[in-house]
C-alpha positions as CSV (number, residue, x, y, z in Angstrom):
1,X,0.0,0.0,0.0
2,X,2.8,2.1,0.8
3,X,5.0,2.0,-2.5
4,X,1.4,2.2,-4.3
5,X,1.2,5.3,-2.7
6,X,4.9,6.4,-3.8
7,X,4.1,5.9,-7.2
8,X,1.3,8.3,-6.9
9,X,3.2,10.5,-5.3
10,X,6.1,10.9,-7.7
11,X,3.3,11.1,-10.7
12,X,2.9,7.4,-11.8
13,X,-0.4,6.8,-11.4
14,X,-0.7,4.1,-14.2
15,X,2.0,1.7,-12.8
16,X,-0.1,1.3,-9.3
17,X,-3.0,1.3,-11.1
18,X,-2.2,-1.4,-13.7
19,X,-0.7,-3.7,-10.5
20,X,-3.5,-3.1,-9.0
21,X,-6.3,-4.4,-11.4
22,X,-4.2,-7.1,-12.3
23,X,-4.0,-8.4,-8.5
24,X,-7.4,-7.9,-8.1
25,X,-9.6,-8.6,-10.9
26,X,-6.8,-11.4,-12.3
27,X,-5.3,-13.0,-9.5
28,X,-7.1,-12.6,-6.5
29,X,-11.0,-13.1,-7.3
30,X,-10.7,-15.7,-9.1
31,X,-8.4,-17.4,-6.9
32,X,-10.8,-16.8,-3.7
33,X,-13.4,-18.6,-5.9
34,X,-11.4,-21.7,-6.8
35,X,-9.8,-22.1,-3.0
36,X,-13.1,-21.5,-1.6
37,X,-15.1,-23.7,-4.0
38,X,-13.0,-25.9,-5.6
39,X,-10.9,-27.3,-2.5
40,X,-11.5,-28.4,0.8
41,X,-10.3,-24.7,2.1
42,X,-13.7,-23.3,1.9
43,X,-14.1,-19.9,3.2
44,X,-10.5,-20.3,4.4
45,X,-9.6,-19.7,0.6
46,X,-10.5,-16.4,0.0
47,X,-8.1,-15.6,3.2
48,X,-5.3,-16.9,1.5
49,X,-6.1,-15.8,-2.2
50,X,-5.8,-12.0,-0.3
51,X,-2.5,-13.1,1.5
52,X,-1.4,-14.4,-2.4
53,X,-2.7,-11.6,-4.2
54,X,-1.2,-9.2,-1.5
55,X,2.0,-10.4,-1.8
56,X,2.3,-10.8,-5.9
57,X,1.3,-7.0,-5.7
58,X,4.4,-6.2,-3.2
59,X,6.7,-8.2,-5.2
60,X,6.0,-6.3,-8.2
61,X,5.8,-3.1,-7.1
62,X,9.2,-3.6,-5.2
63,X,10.2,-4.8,-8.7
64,X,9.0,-1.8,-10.0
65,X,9.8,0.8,-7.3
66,X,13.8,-0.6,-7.1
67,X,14.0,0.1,-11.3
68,X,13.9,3.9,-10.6
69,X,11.9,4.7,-13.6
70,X,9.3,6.4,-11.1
71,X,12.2,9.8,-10.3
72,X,12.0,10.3,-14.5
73,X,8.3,11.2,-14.0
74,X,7.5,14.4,-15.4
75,X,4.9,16.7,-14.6
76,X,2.7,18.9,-17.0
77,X,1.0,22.0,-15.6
């Protein structure tokens, strides 16, 4: 939540937004669907898709954040 917020910061909005949509909508609902419905987790699943999902999205924005690209962003009045 943090470096989402240190993208926004320094300008990037897409790059938060992109990671953020693909956690979501890609990784994480459907993966609380299959663990809760498809395995013996139940609603235990959909804890665990978050934890997942959660950490996928810190992974790649501490991908991201450690590249530098954000300090080139430039602002337009």
């Amino acid at each position: 939540m943090v470096l989402s917020q240190a993208f926004n910061g320094a300008g990037n909005t897409r790059t938060p937004l992109v990671i953020n949509v693909i956690c979501f909508w890609i990784i994480e609902i459907p993966l609380a669907y299959v663990l809760s419905q498809k395995t013996p987790l139940q609603a235990n699943g959909v804890y665990f898709s978050i934890a997942i999902a959660e950490s996928i999205r810190t992974v790649m924005l501490i991908y991201l954040f450690r590249q530098g690209k954000w300090k080139k962003a430039q602002f337009y009045p």
